[in-house]
VMD Tcl script that draws the C-alpha trace (Angstrom):
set ca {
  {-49.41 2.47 -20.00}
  {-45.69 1.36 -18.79}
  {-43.04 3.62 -17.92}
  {-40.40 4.34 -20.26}
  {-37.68 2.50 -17.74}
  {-39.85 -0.42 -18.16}
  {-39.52 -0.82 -21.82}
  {-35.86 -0.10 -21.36}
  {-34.55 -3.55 -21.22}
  {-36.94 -4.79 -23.88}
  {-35.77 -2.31 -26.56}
  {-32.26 -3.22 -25.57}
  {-33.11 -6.51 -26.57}
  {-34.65 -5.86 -29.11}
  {-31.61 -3.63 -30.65}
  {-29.66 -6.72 -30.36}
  {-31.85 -8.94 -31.83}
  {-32.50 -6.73 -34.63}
  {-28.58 -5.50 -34.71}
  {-26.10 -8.07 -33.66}
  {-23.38 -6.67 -35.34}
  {-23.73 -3.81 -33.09}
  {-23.92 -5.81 -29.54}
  {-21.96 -8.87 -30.32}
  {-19.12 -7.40 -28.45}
  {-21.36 -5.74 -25.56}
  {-23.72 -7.13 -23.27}
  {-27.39 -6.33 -22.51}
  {-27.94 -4.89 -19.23}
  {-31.33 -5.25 -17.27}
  {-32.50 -5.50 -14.21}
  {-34.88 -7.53 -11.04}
  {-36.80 -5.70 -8.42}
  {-35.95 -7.10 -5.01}
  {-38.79 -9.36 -5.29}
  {-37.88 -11.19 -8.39}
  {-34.58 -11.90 -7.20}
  {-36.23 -13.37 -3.63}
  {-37.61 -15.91 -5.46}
  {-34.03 -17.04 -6.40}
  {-33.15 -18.45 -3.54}
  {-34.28 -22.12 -3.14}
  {-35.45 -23.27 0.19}
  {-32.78 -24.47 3.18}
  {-30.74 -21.67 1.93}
  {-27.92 -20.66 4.21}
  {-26.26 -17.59 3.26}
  {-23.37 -18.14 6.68}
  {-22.29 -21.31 4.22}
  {-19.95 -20.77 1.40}
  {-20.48 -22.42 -1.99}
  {-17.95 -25.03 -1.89}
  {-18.77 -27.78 -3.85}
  {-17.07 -31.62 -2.98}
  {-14.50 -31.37 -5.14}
  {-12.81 -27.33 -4.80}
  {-13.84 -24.54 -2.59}
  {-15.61 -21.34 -3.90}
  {-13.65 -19.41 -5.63}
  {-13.30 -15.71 -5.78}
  {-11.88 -13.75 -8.53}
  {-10.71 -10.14 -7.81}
  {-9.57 -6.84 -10.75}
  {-8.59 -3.97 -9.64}
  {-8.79 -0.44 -11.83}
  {-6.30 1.67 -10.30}
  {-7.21 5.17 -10.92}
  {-4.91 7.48 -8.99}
  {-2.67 7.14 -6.07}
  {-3.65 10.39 -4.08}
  {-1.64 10.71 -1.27}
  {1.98 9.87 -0.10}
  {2.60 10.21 3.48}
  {6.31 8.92 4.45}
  {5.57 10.59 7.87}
  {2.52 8.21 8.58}
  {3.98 5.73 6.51}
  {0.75 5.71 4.36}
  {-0.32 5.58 1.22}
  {-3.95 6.12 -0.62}
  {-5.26 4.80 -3.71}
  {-8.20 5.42 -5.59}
  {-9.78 2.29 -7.42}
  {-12.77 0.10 -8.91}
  {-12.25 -3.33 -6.69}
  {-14.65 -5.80 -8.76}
  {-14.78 -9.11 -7.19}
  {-17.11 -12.23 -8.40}
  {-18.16 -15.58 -7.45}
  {-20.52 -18.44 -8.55}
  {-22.85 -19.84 -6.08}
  {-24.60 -22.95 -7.13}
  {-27.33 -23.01 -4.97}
  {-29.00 -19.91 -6.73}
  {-31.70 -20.77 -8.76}
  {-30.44 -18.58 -12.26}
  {-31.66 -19.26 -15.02}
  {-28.85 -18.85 -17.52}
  {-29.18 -18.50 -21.31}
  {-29.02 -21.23 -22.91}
  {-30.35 -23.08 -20.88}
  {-28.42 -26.15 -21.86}
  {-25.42 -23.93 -20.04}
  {-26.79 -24.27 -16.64}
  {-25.31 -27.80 -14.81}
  {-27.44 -27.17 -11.51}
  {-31.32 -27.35 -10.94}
  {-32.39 -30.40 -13.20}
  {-34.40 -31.29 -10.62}
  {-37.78 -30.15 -9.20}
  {-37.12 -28.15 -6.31}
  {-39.66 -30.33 -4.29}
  {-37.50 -32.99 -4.29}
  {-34.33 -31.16 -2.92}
  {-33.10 -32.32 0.83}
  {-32.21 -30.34 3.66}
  {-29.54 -29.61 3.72}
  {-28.54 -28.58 0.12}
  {-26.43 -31.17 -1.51}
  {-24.30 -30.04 -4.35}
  {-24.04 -33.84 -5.92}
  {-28.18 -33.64 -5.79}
  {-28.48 -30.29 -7.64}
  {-25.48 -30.08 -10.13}
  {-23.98 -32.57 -12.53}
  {-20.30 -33.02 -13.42}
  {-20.31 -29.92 -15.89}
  {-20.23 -27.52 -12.99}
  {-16.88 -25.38 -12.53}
  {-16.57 -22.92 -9.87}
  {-13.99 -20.88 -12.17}
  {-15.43 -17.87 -14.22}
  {-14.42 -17.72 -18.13}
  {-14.02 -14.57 -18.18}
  {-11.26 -14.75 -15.63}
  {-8.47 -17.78 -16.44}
  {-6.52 -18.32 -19.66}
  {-7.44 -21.65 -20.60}
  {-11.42 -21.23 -21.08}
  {-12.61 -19.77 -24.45}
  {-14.83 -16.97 -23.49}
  {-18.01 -17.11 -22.63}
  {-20.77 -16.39 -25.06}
  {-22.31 -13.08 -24.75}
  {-25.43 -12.99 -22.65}
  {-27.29 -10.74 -20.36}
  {-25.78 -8.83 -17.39}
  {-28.77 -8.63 -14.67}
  {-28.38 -5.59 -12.14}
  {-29.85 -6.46 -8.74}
  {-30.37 -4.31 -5.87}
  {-27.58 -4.15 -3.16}
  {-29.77 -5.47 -0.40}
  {-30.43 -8.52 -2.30}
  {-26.67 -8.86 -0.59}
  {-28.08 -9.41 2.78}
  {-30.00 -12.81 1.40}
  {-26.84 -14.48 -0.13}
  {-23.75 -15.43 0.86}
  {-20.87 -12.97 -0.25}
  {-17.07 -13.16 0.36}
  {-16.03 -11.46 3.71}
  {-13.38 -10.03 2.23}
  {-11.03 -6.91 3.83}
  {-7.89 -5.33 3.42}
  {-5.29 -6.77 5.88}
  {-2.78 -3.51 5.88}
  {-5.86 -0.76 5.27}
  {-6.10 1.89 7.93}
  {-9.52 3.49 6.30}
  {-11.96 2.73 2.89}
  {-15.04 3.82 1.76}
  {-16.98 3.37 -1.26}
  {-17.55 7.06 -3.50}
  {-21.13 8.46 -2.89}
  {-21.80 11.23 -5.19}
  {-25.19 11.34 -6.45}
  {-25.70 7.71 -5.64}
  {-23.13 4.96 -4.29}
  {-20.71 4.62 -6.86}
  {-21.26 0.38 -6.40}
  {-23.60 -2.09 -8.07}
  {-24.23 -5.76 -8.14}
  {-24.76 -7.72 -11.42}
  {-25.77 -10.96 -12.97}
  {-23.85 -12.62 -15.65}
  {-26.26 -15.30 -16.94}
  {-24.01 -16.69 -19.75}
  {-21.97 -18.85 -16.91}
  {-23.74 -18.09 -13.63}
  {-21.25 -15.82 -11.56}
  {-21.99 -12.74 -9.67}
  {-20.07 -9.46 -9.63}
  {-19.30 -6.30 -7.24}
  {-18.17 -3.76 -8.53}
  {-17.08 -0.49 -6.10}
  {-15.20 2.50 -6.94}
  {-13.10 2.81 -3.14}
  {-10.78 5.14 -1.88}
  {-8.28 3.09 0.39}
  {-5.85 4.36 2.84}
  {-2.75 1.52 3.46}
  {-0.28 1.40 5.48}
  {3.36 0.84 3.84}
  {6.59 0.07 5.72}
  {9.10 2.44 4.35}
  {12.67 2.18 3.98}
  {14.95 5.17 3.89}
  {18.15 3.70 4.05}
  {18.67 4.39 0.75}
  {16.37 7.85 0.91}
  {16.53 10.25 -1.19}
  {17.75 7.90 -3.89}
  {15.27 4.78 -2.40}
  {12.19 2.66 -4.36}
  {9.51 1.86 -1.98}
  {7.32 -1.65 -2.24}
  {4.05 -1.15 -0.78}
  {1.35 -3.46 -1.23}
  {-2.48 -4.37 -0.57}
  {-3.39 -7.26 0.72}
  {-6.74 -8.57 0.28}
  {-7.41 -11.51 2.59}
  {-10.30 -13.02 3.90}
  {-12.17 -12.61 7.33}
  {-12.95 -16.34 8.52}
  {-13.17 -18.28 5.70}
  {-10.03 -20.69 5.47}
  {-8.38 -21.87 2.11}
  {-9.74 -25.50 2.22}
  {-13.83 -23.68 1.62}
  {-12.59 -20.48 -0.10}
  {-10.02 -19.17 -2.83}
  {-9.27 -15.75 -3.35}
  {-7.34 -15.32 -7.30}
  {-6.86 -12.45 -9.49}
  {-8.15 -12.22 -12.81}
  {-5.93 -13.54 -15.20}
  {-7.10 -12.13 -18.27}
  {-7.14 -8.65 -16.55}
  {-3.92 -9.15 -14.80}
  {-2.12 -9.67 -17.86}
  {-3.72 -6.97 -19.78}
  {-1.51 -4.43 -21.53}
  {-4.17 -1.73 -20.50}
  {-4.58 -1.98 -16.91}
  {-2.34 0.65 -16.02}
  {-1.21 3.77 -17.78}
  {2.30 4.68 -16.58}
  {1.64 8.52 -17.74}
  {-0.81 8.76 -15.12}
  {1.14 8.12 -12.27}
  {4.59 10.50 -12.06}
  {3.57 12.02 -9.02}
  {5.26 14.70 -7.44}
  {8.22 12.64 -5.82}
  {7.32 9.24 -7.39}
  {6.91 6.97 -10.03}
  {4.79 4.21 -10.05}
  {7.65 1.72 -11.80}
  {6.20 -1.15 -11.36}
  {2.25 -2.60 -10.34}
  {1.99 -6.03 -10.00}
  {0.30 -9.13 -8.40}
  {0.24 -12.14 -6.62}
  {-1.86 -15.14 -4.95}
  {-0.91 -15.53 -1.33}
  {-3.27 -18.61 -0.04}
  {-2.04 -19.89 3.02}
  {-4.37 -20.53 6.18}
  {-6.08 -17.61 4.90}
  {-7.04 -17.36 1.44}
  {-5.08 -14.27 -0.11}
  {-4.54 -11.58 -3.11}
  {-1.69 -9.28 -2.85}
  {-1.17 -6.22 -5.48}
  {2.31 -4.72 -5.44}
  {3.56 -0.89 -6.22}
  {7.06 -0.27 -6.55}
  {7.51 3.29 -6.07}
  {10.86 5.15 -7.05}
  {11.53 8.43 -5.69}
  {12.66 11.41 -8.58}
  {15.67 12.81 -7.31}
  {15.39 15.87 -8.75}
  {13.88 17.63 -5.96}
  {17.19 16.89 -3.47}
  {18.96 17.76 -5.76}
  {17.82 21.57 -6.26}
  {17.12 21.78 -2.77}
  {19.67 19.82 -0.84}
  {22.54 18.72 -2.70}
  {23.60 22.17 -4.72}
  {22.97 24.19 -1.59}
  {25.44 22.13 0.64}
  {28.19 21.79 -1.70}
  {28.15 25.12 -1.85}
  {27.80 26.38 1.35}
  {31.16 23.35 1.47}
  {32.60 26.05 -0.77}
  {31.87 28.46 0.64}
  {33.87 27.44 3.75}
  {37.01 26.82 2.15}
  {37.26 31.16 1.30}
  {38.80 31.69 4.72}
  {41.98 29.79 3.83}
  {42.53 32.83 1.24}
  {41.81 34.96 3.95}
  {44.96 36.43 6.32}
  {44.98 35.54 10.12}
  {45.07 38.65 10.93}
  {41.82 38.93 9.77}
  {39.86 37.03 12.80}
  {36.45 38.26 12.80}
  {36.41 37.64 8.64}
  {37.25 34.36 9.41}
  {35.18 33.20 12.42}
  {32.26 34.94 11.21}
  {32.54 32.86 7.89}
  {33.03 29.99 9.48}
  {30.49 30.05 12.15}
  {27.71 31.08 9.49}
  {28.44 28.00 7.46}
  {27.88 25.74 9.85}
  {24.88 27.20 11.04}
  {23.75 27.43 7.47}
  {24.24 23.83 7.55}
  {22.54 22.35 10.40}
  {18.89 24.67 9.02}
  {19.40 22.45 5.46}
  {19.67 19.31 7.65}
  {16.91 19.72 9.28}
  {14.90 21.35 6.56}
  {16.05 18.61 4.80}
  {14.52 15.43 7.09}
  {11.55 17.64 8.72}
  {8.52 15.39 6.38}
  {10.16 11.92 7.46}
  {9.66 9.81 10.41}
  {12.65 8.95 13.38}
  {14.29 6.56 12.53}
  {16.77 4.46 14.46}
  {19.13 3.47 11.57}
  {21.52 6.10 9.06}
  {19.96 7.20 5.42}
  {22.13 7.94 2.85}
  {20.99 11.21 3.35}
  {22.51 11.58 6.94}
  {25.82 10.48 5.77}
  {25.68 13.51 2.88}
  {24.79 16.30 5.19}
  {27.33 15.12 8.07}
  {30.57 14.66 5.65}
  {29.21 17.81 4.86}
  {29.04 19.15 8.75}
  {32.51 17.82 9.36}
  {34.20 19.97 6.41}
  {32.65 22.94 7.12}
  {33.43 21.97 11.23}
  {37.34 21.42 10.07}
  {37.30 24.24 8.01}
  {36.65 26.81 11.31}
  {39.06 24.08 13.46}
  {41.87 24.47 10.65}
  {41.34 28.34 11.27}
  {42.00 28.00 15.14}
  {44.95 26.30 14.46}
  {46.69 28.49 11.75}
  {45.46 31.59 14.44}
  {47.51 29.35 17.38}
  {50.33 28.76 14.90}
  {50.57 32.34 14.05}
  {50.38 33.52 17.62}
  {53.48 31.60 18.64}
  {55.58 32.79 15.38}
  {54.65 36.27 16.21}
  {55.44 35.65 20.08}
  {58.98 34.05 18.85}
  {59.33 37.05 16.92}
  {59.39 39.69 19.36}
  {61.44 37.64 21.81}
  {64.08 37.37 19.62}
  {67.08 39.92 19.51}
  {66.94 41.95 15.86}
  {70.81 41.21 15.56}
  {70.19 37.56 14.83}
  {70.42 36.36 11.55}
  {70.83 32.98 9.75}
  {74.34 32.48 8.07}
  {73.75 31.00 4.72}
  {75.21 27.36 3.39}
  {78.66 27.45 3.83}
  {80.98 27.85 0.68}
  {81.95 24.18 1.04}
  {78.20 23.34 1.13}
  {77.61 25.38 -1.85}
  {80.68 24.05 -4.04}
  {79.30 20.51 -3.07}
  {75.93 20.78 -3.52}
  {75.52 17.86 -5.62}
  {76.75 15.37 -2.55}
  {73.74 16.44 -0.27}
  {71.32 13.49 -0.37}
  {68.00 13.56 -2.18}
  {66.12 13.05 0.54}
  {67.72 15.45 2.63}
  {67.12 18.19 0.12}
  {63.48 16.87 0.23}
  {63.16 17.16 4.01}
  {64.75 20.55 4.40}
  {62.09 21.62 1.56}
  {59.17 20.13 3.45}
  {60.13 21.85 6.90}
  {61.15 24.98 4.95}
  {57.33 24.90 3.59}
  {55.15 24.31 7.18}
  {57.90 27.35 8.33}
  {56.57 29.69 6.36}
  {53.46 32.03 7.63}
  {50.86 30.27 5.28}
  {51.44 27.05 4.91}
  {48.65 25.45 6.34}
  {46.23 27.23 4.77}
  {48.05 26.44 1.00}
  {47.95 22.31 1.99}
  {44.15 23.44 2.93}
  {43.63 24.89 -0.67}
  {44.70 21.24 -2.20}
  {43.34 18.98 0.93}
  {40.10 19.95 1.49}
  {38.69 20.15 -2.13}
  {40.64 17.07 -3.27}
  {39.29 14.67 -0.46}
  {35.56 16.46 -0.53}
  {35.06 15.86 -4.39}
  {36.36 12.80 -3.96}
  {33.80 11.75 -1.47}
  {31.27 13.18 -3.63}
  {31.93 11.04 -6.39}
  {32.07 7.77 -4.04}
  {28.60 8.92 -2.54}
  {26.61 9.12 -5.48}
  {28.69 6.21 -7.43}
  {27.99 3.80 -4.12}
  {25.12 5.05 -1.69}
  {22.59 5.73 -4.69}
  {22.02 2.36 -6.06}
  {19.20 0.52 -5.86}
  {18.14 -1.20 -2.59}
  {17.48 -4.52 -2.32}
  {13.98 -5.34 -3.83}
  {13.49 -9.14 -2.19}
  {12.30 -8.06 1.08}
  {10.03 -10.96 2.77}
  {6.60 -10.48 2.27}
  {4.53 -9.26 5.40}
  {3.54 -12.36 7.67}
  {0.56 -14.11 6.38}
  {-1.00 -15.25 9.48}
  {-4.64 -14.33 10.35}
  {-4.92 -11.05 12.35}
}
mol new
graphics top color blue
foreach p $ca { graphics top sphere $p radius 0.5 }
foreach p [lrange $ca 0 end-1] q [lrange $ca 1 end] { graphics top cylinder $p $q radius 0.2 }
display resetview
């Protein structure tokens, strides 16, 4: 009596034969044991040669699923993704047999009569394409067939793209109750598929010179091992890659990004190459609660001395000297999660104008206290008898033939004579030329960086 997984596949087929409405837009799925699939492989087969055929190398289509991107770390200048990396390939020299058979362009021959080595003119006609259907624009779509699941160590027999991610620092393939990986059979055009659910840690060269208001590009580049681009092609998917459901935005507003944009690109060069891009924008929100409304006030804060008497020194210093204190724990609060870096962020210049008020704000104290000190020292050396005789009566009958300017200049001196004027030009000064620099902060510094940075170097590592 057979098992029921052995009359698994056949009522599959039969549901489809019986029901095509209900499979014509799915495909059957069965599968080999190891041994079937041995008997694939045709004699003189080298799995260390690629399928290249004489006309265009072997070429290898890669889609990506991006499920989540985990982890940010601007410190490490990381980044992790988690994702189903499905890449496939056609290899001629496997023995399929595809359905119809009037689809398959290789094997008309007996296998007795193949030479050593295998010779792709010998074994395939003209009709054979190394591209997949499924996978470019132009092709109609392939008819539906049957999707064959072999065992992962029939891997070990063929020859499979040595493909690796040029910027990763770690990946590994989910294992929960099994590996979360299989390998499959298309038999309506030949090709083979891997498909792997992976979590990937990249690396990603930051730049803050823009930070907190910056967009990040980081990317993940998929390049092969040894194989150059005259034997082997690396593309993307086009169909896939041009889907309008590849990515759902929604999914991605993480903490202090966005996932903006997710893109990507063929890089063959020496080496043949696939590059997906993530621009990443940063939500200001969270400097802005945390960094920018607690230094303009503590800015504010400052500027309460100049309302303050000189008399009153310990008010004053003590305000002063707590501000800037205050200040220097939000800078470095502030910068503690990012790496050194040897140029300014937009960030530094904010917190420093910020420094230097609150700095000029205790500085304008010592200098109204000096000021004040010296009146009070003139005061007491001068005799109590003294007094100023007022505009003469000539002066006063003529007051209309004393120059403009004059009057202007007297007025001015008049004003820095009196006990508090420098704290009354502070009043006007200080919030004038700090709100102003505000404005030209967040008006210039907070655009967008420049987005055409060079790609990384393509040479082989």
């Amino acid at each position: 009596m057979r098992a029921w997984h052995d009359l698994l596949p056949l009522a599959l087929t039969l549901t489809c034969t019986t029901l095509p409405a209900r499979c014509r837009h799915s495909e059957v799925t069965r599968s080999l044991n190891y041994d079937e699939n041995k008997s694939l492989l045709p004699p003189f087969y080298d799995k260390y040669t690629t399928p290249a055929t004489n006309i265009s190398p072997a070429i290898v289509y890669f889609d990506m699923k991006l499920l989540d991107i985990s982890t940010i770390n601007e410190n490490d200048m990381t980044f992790s993704v988690e994702s189903f990396v499905t890449y496939r390939w056609k290899d001629w020299r496997l023995r399929w047999k595809l359905e119809p058979k009037e689809l398959n362009p290789c094997w008309k021959i007996p296998i007795e009569n193949v030479s050593r080595p295998l010779n792709f003119s010998q074994i395939c006609t003209e009709k054979y394409t190394a591209q997949i259907s499924r996978c470019t624009k132009e092709d109609p779509p392939p008819p539906h067939g049957t999707r064959i699941i072999l065992p992962l160590k029939f891997l070990e027999d063929i020859w499979q793209p040595d493909a690796f991610f040029k910027n990763g620092i770690r990946s590994s393939v989910h294992k929960d109750w099994v590996a979360n990986e299989y390998l499959a059979f298309y038999d309506n055009d030949g090709h083979i598929g891997l498909v792997s659910r992976m979590s990937i840690t990249l690396m990603c060269h930051f730049d803050f010179h823009h930070y907190p208001h910056d967009q990040q590009r980081c990317e993940m580049l998929i390049q092969s091992l040894s194989y150059k681009s005259d034997k082997v092609e690396f593309r993307w998917c086009e169909k896939w890659v041009n889907a309008t459901s590849k990515l759902d935005k929604d999914i991605f507003s993480l903490p202090h990004f966005i996932l903006a944009q997710y893109t990507h690109e063929e890089c063959n060069d020496e080496f043949p190459c696939v590059r997906a891009v993530f621009v990443l924008v940063r939500h200001p929100d969270f400097h802005i609660l945390h960094t920018y409304v607690p230094t303009v006030l503590i800015v504010t804060l400052s500027w309460m001395s100049f309302w303050i008497a000189p008399e009153a020194t310990p008010a004053r210093v003590t305000l002063g000297v707590t501000s800037i204190l205050t200040m220097a724990t939000q800078y470095s609060q502030s910068t503690k999660n990012l790496p050194p870096v040897s140029y300014i962020k937009s960030l530094d210049i904010w917190m420093i104008t910020c420094m230097v008020y609150v700095f000029a704000a205790l500085l304008e104290f010592a200098i109204v206290y000096h000021v004040h000190y010296r009146r009070s020292l003139a005061a007491e050396v001068a005799s109590p008898t003294t007094h100023h005789n007022g505009p003469s009566q000539v002066t006063q009958g003529l007051g209309l033939t004393v120059p403009t300017l004059e009057r202007l200049t007297t007025a001015w001196r008049d004003f820095w004579r009196g006990e508090t004027a420098i704290d009354e030009a502070s009043r006007i000064l200080f919030p004038v030329t700090y709100f102003s620099f505000v404005l030209a902060y967040f008006v210039l510094l907070t655009g967008p960086p420049d987005t055409s940075v060079p790609y990384p170097s393509r040479s082989h590592a």
